[in-house]
C-alpha positions in Angstrom: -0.4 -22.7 17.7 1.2 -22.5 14.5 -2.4 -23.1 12.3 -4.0 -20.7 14.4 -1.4 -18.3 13.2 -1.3 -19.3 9.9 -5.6 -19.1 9.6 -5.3 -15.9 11.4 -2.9 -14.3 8.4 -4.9 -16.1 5.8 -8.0 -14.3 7.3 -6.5 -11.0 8.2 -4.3 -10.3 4.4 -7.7 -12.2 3.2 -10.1 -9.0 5.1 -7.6 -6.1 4.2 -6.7 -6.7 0.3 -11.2 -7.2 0.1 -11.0 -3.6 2.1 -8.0 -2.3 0.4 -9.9 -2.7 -2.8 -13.1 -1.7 -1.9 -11.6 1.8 -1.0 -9.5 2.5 -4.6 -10.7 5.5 -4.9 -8.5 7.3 -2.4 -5.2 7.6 -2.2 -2.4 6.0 -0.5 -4.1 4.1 2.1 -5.9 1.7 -0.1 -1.9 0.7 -2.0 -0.9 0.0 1.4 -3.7 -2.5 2.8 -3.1 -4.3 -0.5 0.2 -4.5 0.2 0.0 -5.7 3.7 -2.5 -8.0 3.0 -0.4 -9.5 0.3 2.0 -9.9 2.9 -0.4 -11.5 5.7 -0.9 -13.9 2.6 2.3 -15.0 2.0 3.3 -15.4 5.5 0.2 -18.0 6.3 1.5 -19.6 3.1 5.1 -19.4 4.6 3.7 -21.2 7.9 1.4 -23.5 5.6 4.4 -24.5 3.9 5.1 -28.4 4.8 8.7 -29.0 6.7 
């Protein structure tokens, strides 16, 4: 369960930093994908993370 969660993340901070960048030009919202897909990121490299 736990790689399925961690590919999921990967996937999902993966899809919203590619759309947070795409959409720069605006404002706010784009500062905030990047951010939250940062996070998804990090998290699937938390759960990556050998034990």
């Amino acid at each position: 369960m736990g790689f399925f969660a961690m590919i999921a993340s990967m996937l999902l901070g993966v899809f919203l930093i590619a759309f947070g960048i795409s959409r720069r030009k605006q404002k706010g919202w784009p500062i905030i994908l990047i951010v939250l897909g940062i996070v998804f990121i990090l998290i699937a490299v938390y759960l990556g993370w050998p034990k």
